[in-house]
C-alpha atoms as one frame of an Amber mdcrd trajectory, in Angstrom:
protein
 -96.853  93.763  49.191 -94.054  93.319  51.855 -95.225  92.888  54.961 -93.464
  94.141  58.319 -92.870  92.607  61.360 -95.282  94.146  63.441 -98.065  92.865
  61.679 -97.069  89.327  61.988 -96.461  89.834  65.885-100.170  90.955  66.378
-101.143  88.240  64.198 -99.718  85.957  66.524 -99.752  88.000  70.029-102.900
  87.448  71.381-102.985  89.870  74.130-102.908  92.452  71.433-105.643  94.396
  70.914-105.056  93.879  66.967-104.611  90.336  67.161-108.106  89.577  65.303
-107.994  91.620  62.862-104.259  91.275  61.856-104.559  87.264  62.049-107.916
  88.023  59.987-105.756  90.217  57.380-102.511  87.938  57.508-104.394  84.898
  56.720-106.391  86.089  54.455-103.395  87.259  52.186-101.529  84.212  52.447
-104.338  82.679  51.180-105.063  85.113  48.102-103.574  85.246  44.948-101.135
  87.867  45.704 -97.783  88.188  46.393 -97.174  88.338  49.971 -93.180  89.366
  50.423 -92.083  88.222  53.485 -88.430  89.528  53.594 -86.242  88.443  56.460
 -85.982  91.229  58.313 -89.484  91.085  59.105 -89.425  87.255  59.765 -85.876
  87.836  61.985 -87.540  90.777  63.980 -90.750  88.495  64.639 -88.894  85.486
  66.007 -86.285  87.883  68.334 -89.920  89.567  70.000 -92.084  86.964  69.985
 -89.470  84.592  71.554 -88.502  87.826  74.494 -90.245  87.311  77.504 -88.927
  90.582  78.119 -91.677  92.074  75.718 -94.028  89.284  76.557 -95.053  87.307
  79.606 -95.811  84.023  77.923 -93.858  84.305  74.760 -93.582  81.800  72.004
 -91.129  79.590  72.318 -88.431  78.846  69.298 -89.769  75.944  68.032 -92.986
  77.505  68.074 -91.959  80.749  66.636 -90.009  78.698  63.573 -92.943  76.550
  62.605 -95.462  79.878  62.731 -92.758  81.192  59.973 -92.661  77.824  58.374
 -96.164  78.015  57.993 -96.420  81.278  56.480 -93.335  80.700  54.082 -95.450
  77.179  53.001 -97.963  79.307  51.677 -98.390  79.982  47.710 -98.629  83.589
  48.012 -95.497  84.055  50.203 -92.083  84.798  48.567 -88.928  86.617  50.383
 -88.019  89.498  48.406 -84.033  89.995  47.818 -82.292  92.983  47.608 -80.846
  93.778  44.002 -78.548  95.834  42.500 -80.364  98.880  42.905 -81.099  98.279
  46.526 -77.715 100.002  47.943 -78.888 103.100  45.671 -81.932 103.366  47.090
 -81.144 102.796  51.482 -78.349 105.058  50.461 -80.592 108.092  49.074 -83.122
 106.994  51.705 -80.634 107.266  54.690 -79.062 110.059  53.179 -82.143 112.081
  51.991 -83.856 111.778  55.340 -81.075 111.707  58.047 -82.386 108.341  59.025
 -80.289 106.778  62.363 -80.530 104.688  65.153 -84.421 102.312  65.172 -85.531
 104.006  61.993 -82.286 102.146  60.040 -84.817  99.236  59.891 -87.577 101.007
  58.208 -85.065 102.251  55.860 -84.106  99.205  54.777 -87.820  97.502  54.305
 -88.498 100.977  52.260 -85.413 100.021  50.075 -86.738  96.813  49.328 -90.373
  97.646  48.458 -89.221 100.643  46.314 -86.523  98.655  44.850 -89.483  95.508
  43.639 -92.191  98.443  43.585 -94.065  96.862  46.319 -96.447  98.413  49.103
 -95.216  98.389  52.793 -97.950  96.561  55.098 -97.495  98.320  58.628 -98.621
  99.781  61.547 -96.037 101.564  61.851 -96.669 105.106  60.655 -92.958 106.230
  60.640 -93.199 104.968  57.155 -94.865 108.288  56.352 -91.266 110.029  56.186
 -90.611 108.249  52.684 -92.253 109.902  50.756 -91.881 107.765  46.940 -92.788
 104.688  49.409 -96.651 103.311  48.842 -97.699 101.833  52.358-100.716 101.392
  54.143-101.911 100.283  57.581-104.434  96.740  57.100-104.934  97.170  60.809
-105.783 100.363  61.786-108.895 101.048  64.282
């Protein structure tokens, strides 16, 4: 699985309505026996929001946002997936194929990966829909 960003920020936001049950899910898979990909775009988009007090009132500050990724990169199950040499291939067909621009270039590029390692996208974020050869799924919806 690779896991984006927006799961780890309602693990952590508490205000969120989906804080319990992503912190339930998170924790839980970083405590299984599978592979929980944690790529760095994910982990750089957490600490940018969760440090904004722009997007929160009382957010976390950077110290505090590092050690919450510490801790999850500590864990057995956690690994950052690389790109390879297929990955320009694939964002290239991806960007191409769909006429992806502007926010979506993100997506894009966490669809590359998980199609490039044949991983599953975890994410609220239904925009992940559009890619259609991409296996994702939503461990938080109500």
């Amino acid at each position: 699985m690779l896991v984006d960003a927006n799961l780890l920020i309602f693990a952590v936001h508490r205000a969120s309505p989906l804080h319990r049950v992503a912190k339930e899910w998170l924790q839980t898979q970083l405590n299984g026996t599978r592979r929980v990909g944690l790529p760095w775009q994910s982990l750089g988009a957490f600490l940018r929001i969760a440090t904004e007090p722009r997007v929160f009132g009382s957010p976390l500050s950077p110290d505090a946002a590092w050690d919450r990724v510490s801790a999850w990169l500590s864990s057995d199950a956690a690994w950052i997936p690389q790109p390879g040499v297929r990955y320009r291939e694939i964002l290239g067909d991806l960007l191409l194929r769909h006429q992806i621009r502007g926010n979506l270039v993100t997506d894009a590029q966490l669809a590359a990966l998980a199609l490039e390692h044949g991983l599953t996208v975890c994410s609220a974020d239904t925009d992940f829909a559009r890619f259609s050869d991409l296996r994702w799924e939503n461990p938080v919806v109500a």
